[in-house]
N, C-alpha and C positions, 0 to 999 in steps of 0.2 A: 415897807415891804414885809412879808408871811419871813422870809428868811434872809438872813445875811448871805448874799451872794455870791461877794467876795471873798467875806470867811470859806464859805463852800468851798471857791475854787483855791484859795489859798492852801487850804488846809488838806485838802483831800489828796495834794499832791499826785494827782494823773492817776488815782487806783494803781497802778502798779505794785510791784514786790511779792515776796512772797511771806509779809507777817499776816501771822492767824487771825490777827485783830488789826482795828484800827479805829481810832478816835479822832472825831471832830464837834463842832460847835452843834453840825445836827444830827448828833446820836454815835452810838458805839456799832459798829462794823465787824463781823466775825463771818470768817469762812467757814463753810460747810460744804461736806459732798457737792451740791449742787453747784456753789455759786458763794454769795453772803448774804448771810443773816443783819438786817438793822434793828435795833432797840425802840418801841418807840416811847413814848411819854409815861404810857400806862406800865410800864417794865414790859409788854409782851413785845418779841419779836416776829416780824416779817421776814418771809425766806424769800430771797429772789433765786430763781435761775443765770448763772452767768456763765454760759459755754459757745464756742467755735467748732460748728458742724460742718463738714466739708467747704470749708471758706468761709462760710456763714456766719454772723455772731448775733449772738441771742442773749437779749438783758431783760429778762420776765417776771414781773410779781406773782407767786402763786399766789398770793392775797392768804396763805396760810399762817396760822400762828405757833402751829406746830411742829417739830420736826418729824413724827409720824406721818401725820397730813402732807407735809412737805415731800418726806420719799417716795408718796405714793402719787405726789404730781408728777417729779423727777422719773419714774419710770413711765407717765403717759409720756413725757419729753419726750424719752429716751428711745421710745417707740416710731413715734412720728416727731419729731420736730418743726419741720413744716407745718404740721396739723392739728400739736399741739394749740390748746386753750383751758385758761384757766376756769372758763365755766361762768354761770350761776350769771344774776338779772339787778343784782343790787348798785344800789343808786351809783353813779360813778360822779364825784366833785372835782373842781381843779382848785384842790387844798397843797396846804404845804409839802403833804409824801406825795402827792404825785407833779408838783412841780420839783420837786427833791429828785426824783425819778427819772421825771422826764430831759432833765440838766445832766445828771450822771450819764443816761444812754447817749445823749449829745457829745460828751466830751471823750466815752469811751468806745463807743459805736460810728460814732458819724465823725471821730476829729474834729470837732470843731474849736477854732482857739478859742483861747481862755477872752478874749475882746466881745467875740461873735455870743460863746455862751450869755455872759455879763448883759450883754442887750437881749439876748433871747426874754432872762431874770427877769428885768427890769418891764418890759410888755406882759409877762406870765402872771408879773404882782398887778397889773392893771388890769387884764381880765379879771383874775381870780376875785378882785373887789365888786365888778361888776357881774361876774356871776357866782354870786356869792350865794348859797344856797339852790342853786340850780344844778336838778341831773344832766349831767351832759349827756346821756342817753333820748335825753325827752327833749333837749332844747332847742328850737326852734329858731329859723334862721328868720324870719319878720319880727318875732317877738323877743330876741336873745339876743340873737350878735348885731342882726343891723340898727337899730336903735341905737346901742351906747358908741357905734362906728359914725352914726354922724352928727351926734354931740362931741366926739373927742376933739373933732376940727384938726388936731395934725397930725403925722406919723403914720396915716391910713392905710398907705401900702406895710409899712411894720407887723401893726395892730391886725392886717389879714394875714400877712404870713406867720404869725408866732399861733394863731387860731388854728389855722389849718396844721401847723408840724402836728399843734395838741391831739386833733382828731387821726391823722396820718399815725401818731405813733400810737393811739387806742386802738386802733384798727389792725395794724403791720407788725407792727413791733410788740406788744403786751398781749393782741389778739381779744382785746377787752370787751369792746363793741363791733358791731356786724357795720357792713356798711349801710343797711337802712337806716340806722342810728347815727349819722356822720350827717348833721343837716348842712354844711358845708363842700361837700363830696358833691363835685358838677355842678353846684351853683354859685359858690363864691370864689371869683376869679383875685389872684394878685394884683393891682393896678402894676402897671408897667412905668419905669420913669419914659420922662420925655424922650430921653437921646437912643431911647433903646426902641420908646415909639416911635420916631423919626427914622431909625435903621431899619424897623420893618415896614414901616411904609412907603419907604426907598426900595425894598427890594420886591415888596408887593406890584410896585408902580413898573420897574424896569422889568418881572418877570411877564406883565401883560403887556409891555411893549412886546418883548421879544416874542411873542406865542401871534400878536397882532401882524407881525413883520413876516413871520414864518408862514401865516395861512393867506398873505398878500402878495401874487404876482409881481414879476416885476414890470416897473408901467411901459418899458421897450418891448416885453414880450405881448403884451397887450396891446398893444398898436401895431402888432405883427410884423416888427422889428428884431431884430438879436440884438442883444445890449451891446451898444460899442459900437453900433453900425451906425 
């Protein structure tokens, strides 16, 4: 795997409290105005945004390395939140900070337990190999995703949904890509398991009976009878 994912959830302890900093296996953690700051390999920090707008919670990389730069994302926020966008056209990868990322807003954003993240991990490190070098801005759904989907042979329904949160949350949540850049956006569906196919084909089947039933005469009034007579 790009990262120990366990360490992650281990160690990160829920994001909670209120210390200024905070240390794990992937990097130093420091609050700022906005949100927190992470360290990354090269010593430079990345600012996120982390705030709660009228119920709303927002977990945003300005993609800034600066805390100058950073204030002045912080007040486009602060302006529109909703509207806010960190901007600019540069290649977007599913490398390590952004499956890092995309884990964090999962566990602090969405609840998700500590099982459900761990498999999210676990699918994130299998794309990230197979699209390895690829802009997710540019990538194509014939020539990118579906190919290594029907090599992988199991896990298929997974392997779509851990794809589409990544684009859903480039899109939603970071505001990174547009959706004409989302080659999975209306065309790559979740496969459904069986029992869940099976309950809507039951209920597909019994709602055109009843629609069948309702536009049918009864066969006594049609032979110019009253039913019961």
């Amino acid at each position: 795997m790009l990262i120990s994912f366990t360490a992650f959830l281990r160690e990160s302890g829920g994001g909670g409290g209120d210390a200024m900093t905070t240390e794990t296996k992937t990097g130093r953690w420091e609050k700022w105005e906005g949100g927190w700051s992470r360290a990354r390999k090269d010593g430079r920090k990345v600012y996120h945004i982390r705030r709660t707008v009228n119920g709303r919670a927002y977990a945003i990389s300005t993609g800034c390395t600066t805390l100058k730069a950073a204030m002045e994302h912080l007040k486009k926020f602060e302006a529109d939140p909703a509207g806010y966008r960190p901007g600019g056209d540069e290649p977007v990868f599913l490398d390590e900070r952004l499956i890092e990322e995309l884990l964090i807003w999962s566990r602090d954003v969405k609840r998700n337990s500590p099982r459900h993240i761990y498999q999210q991990g676990r699918y994130l490190a299998w794309w990230a190999e197979v699209l390895r070098g690829v802009d997710l801005r540019r990538a194509s759904l014939q020539d990118h995703i579906l190919p290594p989907l029907e090599v992988a042979g199991t896990a298929r329904q997974q392997r779509i949904a851990i794809i589409k949160v990544v684009y859903s949350f480039l899109r939603k949540a970071v505001h990174r890509i547009k959706t004409a850049e989302d080659p999975t956006f209306g065309q790559l569906m979740v496969p459904q398991s069986k029992p869940e196919q099976a309950r809507r084909v039951g209920a597909i089947a019994r709602a055109a009976c009843e629609r069948r039933n309702a536009r049918e005469p009864h066969r006594g009034s049609e032979a110019g009878h009253e039913p019961g007579t």
